[in-house]
Every structure is written in structure tokens, then in C-alpha cells.
N, C-alpha and C positions, 0 to 999 in steps of 0.2 A: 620876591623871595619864594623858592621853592617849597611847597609843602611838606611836611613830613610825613614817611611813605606812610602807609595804612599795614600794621601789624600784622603778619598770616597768621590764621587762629593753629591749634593743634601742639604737638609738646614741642615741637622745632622750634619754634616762633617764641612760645613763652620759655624756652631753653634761652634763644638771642635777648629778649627783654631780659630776663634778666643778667647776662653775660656781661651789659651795657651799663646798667644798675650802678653806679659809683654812691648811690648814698643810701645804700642798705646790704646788709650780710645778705649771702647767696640763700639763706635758708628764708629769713623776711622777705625777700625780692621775692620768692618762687610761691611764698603763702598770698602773697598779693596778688600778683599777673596768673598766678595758674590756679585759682580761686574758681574757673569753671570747668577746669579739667573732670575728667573720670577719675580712681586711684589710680585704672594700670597706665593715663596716658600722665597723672603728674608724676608718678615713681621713675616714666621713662625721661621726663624731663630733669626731674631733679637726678638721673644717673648721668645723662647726656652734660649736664652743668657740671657736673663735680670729677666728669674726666677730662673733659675738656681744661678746666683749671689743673688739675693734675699732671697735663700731657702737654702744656700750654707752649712752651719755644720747642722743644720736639717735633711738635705738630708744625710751627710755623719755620723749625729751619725744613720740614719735608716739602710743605707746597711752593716758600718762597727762593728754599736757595738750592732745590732739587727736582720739584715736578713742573715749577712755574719759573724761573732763571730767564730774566729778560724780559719778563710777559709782565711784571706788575710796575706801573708808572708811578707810583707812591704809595704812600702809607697805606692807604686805603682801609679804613678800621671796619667798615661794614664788612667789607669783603672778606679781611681776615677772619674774622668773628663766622661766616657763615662757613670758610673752608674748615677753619679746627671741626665745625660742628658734623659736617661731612666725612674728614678723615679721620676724625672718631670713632664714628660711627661703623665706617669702615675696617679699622684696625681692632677696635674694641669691644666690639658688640655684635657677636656671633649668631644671635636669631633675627638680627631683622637680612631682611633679604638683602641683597647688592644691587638689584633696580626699583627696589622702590628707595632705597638710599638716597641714590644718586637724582633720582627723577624727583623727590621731596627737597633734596640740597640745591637741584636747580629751579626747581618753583621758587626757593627759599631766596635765591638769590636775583629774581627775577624784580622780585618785592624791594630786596632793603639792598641790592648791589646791580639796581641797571645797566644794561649792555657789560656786562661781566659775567652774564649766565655761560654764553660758551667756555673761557675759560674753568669757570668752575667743573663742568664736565668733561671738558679735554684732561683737567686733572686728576678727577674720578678716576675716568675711566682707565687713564693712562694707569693709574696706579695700581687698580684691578687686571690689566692685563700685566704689570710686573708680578703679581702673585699667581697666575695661571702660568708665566713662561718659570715658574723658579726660577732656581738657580744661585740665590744669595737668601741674607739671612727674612726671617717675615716675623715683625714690622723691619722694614728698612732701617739698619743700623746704622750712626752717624760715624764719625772716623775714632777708631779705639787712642785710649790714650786713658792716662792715671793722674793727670794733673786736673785743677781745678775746673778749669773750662770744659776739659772734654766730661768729667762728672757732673756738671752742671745742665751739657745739652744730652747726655744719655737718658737722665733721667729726670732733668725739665725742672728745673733749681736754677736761681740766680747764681751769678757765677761767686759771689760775695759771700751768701750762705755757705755752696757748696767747698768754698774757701777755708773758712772758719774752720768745718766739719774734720776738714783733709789735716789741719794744724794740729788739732786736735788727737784726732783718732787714729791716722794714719789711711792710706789710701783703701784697704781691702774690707775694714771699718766703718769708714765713710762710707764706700759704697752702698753696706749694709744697711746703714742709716737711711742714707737716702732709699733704697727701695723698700724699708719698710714705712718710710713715710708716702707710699703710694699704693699701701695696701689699705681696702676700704676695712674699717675696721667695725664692727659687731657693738653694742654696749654690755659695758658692766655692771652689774646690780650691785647693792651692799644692803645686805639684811638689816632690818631695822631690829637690833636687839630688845626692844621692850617687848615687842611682838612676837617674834619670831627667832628660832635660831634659821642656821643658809641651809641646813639638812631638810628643812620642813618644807622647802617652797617647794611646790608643784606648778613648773612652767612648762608651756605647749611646746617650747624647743629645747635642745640639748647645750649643757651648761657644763661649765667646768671650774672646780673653785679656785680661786684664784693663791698666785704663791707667796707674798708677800704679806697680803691681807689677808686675818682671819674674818673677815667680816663679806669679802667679795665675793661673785658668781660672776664667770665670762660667759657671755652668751658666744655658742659656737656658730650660729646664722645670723642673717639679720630676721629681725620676728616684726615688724609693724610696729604700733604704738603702743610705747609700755602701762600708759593707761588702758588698755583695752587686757592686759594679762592678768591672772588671775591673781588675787592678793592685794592688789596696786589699789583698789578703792578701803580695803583695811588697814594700809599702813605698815602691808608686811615689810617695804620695800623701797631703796629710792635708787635714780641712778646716779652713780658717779663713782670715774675712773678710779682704778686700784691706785696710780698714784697720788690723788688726792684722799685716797682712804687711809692713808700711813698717817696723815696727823692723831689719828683717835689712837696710836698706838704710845703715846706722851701720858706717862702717868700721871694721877691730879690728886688730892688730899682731898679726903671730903668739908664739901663746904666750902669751896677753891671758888676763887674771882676771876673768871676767862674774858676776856675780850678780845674781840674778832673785829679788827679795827677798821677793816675793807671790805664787809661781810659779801657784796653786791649781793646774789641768790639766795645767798646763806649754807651752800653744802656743806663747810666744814666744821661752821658753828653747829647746826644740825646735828650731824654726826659727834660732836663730843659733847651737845646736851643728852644725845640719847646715849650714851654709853656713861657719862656719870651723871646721876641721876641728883646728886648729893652738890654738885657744881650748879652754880649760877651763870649761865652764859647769854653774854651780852655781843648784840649782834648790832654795827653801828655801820651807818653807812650815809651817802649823802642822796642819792637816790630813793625817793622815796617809794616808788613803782615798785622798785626791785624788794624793798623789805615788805610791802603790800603781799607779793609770790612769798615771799619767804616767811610771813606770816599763817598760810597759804599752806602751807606746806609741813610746818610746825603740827600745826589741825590735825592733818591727815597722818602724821606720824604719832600723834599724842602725845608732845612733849609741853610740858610744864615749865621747865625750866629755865624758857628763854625769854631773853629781853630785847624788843630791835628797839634801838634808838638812833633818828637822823640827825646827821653831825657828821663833818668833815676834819680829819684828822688835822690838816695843815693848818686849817685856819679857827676849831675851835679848841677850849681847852676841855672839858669836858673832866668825866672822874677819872680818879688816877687810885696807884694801890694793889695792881690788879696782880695773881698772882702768876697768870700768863697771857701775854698779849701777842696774838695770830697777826701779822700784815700777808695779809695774801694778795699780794700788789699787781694794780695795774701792769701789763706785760705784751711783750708784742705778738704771745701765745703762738710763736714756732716748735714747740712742743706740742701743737693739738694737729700740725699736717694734716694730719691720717682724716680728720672729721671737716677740717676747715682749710680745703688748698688751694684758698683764694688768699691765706695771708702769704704763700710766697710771693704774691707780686704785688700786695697792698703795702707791703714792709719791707724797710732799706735799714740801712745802717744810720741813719739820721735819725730813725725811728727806734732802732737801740739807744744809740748816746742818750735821745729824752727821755726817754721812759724808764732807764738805769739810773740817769738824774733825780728822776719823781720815785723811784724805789727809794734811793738814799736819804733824799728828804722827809720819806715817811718812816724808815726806822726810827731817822732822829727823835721825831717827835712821837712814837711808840716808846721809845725808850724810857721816856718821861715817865710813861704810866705804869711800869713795870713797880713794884714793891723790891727793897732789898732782898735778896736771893731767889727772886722770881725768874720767868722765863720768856724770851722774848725769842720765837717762832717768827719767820721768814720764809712764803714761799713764792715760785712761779711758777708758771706753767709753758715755759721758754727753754731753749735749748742753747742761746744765745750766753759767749763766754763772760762778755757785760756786764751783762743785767745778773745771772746768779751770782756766782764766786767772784765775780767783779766787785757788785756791789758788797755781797759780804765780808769780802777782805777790805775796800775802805770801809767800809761801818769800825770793822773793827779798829782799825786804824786812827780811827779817830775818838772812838769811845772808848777809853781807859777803862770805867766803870763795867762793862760788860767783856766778859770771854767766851769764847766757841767751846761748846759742849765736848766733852771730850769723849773720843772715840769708843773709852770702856759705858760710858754712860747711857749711850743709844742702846736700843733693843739689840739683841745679838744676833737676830733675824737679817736685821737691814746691817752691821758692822761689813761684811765682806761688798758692800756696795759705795761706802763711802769716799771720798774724792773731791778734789778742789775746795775743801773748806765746806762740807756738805755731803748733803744724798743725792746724788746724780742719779736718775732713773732715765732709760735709752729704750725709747722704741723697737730695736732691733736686739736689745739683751733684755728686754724685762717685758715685753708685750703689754708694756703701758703707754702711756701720754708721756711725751720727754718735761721733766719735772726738776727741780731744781727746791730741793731744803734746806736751809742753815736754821741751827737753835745758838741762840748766847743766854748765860746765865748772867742777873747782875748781882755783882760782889760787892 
């Protein structure tokens, strides 16, 4: 049996480790294998990973069915993996030079795609002398067209997604969608109201408050690590997206029973212990690691008022009564693109039907715990027609005792956003996370 090659050190190398990675998120893979980088050579690796997934059939209809047409004898998955990281690199990333590019992607390929190094460079180079002769468009554009396919390899989207999208929203729409889900996107702050109002933070970059959320700041760069900024060790401050900041805007009665029935991290329970002070919020989950951070994090915010308890929805029965109950469900999170665009090709449509399934199943039994005329909160973090107003319209459907909140009832802020039985929030019209809300009240 052949050995397995020997890893090139430097950010190329632990770029392809983790590229390879199938049983860890691109962000865990890159803390692991790039654990002895410098910062500027793991920033360069973790930018080289997250365009590459970005740019992913793009890149491979340019080398396999344009620069290399005849020249590749099979799949070849080292080999693809080392081109995207080359013509990336090339297309996308304007200060590294063009020969040391090309002469780092054929060392690279030397390593993990033997007797394929020329290739790799005939493709380079070939492509570097098509942007020296001009004459068409730069990057190489694929053949224009407004149906699903040609939106999907313009801009590197399964053709299923980019499908959906086009049904949806219509083609000039879609489009929209999709390139703002290939924009790297900045984080959002949300001021910790016990501490702080958003006018008092003093951060090292320029922010901007957000429109939806009174409680948000968008950072207008990317700034390093938010622990490292100023406030973050008093609890001025946590992050998380404006469209998960819209739960804290659900009025509560003091003394109110919340339950956060999927808490995982806890942001949303968080954010509505710290805003009503007078609520009990109970944060349940079956992970116990994750309410360990979430305890964690409670600390550092100064909140009193919260309770984690481990317990699984579906299969314990636990207290019931409560006067509003969060599922913030499991999701195939095609709404977070913009931070994580490795789920466009981790996730299929098979992986919608399940998980719209395991959404359904856990209202059910959220609904149980709700109190007569209490409220029962629904969110995702998906874009997917499915999983949100899918699942919420059978919920409804099948639960007489609960109805969809009516449109005078929601804040009057979010009313001109409402749709498909819900709050749709779009990457390309709100400058959030694609988010998905339904509330039912039970009668």
C-alpha cells in the first residue's frame, strides 16, 4: 500500500488539510492543523479556505472544462483541491505575487498530486497569459443565461439551491441573493443592556447601528478577535447577528416563564434574560458542553436570571406552563453562506426534508409546554422554503389549538418585512443572516 504523501507545512498545505476535513467545520479543521502557523500565515490560510469553498464549481468548471478539457483522466480529488487553491489565489487575491503563486501551487502539487505538477502549471500559467492578452471579461466568465444552472455556476451554488432561490424571488433577485451570499461579511455586536447602552461602546473600528435592531452595531471591517476589543472582558457586549437580535423585540410581562427549548450556545435566551430582568429564562438543551459556554457567558454578561437545564425536547417531558417557548431548531443554516460556505456543498435536499421533519416534530412537542394564551416562537437560521413557512404552515395545520400571530401584533418596525407566514429576512435586502420567524399564540 502506498504511503500517505507527507503534508507541505505553510498556509497552502494546512489550506488543502483542511479543504479535505469531512469530519470537522472549516473553522475547527483550521484551529487544529494550523495551530503552528503565525497570525498573518493562518489569516492567509483561513481566507484561501473560505474562497475556495465560495468559488468552488466556478473554479472547477475553469480548470476542468476550460483551461484543462481532455488533460484530466479522472476525478482526481487531490488534484482538484490543489487547482481551486491556485486559481484562487490567482483570481482572488491581489497581493500575493503570480510567481510565487504558481511556483507554491506546483511545489503543492508535487507533494499531494504526483506527476500532475506540469499540468498544474501549464494551467497557471496558461491562465495568467489570458489576462495579459485581454480582450474578454477578468475572471473568465461562464456562458450568460438566467435560468437555474447558469445562476448556479456564475456564482458557485448547487444548481438545487440556486433553483429554489429563482422560484422564489425571480431571476434579478436571485441573483442578488446569491452574490450577497459571497460577500465576506464583518460581525455584529449587540450591546448588552444591563451594562451598557450601543452609543457608549468605544471600538478600535468603524460601526454602524444597525436598522432593525435597537440593540445592534455592524462592524464596518473585519477587527480580529472580539475578545481582544475593548469592553468584551466587562460584558459590555456579545456577538450575534441582527437577525437573531429580533427575538428580544417580543414583549414579556414581568415575571413571565420563557423557555428556549434548543438553547445550543444560548444567544437568544441570553439576550431576552438580559433585556427583561423581571423574566425567568430557562435555557434547555441536551448538549451539555454547549450550556457549560453558555453558562460561560451568562458570567460575563451578568445575568441572574437564567436557568440551563440538560434535556431533550423529544424525548423528555420536563416542566410545562411556560408563558413563551423559543425552538430555535436544528437547520441546515443556508442562511449563514456569507460566514460558512462550506454548507453549500455539505447540504442537499435530502438534508432539507430531515431536518423540516426534526423542526415539525419539535414544535409539536414545544407546544405542549406553552400555557393557555402563551406564545410559541419558531426560528431558523435557513433560507430553505421547507424548513421555514413549510414547516410553519403544517404546524399550523395540524394544530388547531395554536394560531399565527397576526400581522397588527408584530412590532411595526418588522410589519413591512413580513411573508410566507413569518419574518423572512434576505441577505441581499436586510444585510443580515437569511432568517426565517414564525410566532403562534395558543388559544
Amino acid at each position: 500500500m502506498r504511503p500517505p504523501p507527507a503534508w507541505p507545512p505553510g498556509p497552502r498545505g494546512v489550506a488543502f488539510r483542511v479543504l479535505e476535513d469531512r469530519g470537522r467545520t472549516p473553522e475547527e479543521s483550521l484551529a487544529v492543523h494550523g495551530s503552528a502557523l503565525d497570525s498573518r500565515d493562518f489569516n492567509l490560510a483561513g481566507a484561501l479556505i473560505h474562497e475556495v469553498l465560495r468559488r468552488r464549481s466556478y473554479l472547477d468548471w475553469l480548470w476542468r472544462g476550460r483551461l484543462a478539457a481532455g488533460r484530466v483522466r479522472k476525478k482526481e480529488a487531490a488534484l482538484a483541491q490543489v487547482m481551486r487553491l491556485g486559481l484562487a489565489q490567482l483570481l482572488y487575491f491581489d497581493r500575493l505575487g503570480d510567481h510565487a503563486i504558481v511556483s507554491e501551487t506546483v511545489a503543492l502539487a508535487k507533494i499531494l498530486a504526483p506527476g500532475r505538477q506540469g499540468l498544474v502549471n501549464a494551467v497557471l500559467r496558461g491562465l495568467l497569459r489570458e489576462r495579459e492578452a485581454g480582450g474578454g471579461p477578468w475572471p473568465p466568465a461562464p456562458p450568460a443565461g438566467s435560468d437555474a444552472a447558469a445562476l448556479a455556476l456564475r456564482h458557485s451554488y448547487p444548481d438545487w439551491l440556486a433553483a429554489d432561490f429563482l422560484a422564489r424571488l425571480g431571476p434579478a433577485e436571485a441573483e442578488a441573493l446569491l452574490i450577497a451570499g459571497n460577500q465576506p461579511t464583518p460581525p455584529t455586536l449587540r450591546v448588552n443592556p444591563r451594562r451598557a447602552r450601543r452609543e457608549d461602546l468605544r471600538l478600535p473600528f468603524a460601526t454602524r447601528p444597525t436598522t432593525l435592531s435597537p440593540w445592534g452595531l455592524r462592524a464596518e471591517t473585519f477587527a480580529g478577535r472580539p475578545r481582544d476589543w475593548p469592553g468584551y472582558d466587562e460584558g459590555l457586549f456579545a456577538i450575534q447577528d441582527e437577525a437573531s437580535q429580533l427575538v428580544g423585540l417580543l414583549e414579556l410581562r414581568p415575571g413571565a416563564r420563557v423557555l428556549d427549548a434548543c438553547a445550543g450556545l444560548g444567544g437568544k435566551a441570553l439576550h431576552l434574560a438580559a433585556l427583561n430582568p423581571g423574566a425567568l429564562v430557562t435555557a434547555r438543551d441536551k448538549d451539555r458542553a454547549k450550556l457549560g459556554l453558555c453558562a460561560a457567558e451568562a458570567r460575563r454578561l451578568g445575568l441572574d436570571n437564567l436557568r440551563l437545564e440538560a434535556g431533550d425536547l423529544l424525548t423528555e417531558g420536563g416542566e410545562e406552563g411556560f408563558d413563551l417557548v423559543l425552538v430555535d431548531a436544528p437547520c441546515s443554516g443556508l442562511g449563514v453562506i456569507r460566514r460558512r460556505p462550506d454548507l453549500k456543498w455539505s447540504k442537499g435536499p435530502e438534508d432539507v426534508a430531515r431536518l423540516a421533519g426534526l423542526q415539525l416534530r419539535l414544535l409539536r412537542a414545544a407546544a405542549a409546554k406553552v400555557r393557555p394564551g402563551g406564545g410559541l416562537v419558531y426560528g431558523v437560521c435557513t433560507l430553505s422554503r421547507d424548513e421555514g413557512p413549510g414547516t410553519a404552515a403544517k404546524f399550523l395545520a395540524e394544530e388547531p389549538g395554536f394560531r399565527a400571530l397576526s400581522p397588527e401584533a408584530w412590532p411595526a418596525e418588522l410589519r413591512p418585512h413580513l411573508a410566507e407566514g413569518g419574518l423572512t429576512l434576505w441577505p441581499h435586502r436586510h444585510r443580515t443572516d437569511g432568517f426565517f420567524w414564525a410566532v403562534f399564540e395558543r388559544v
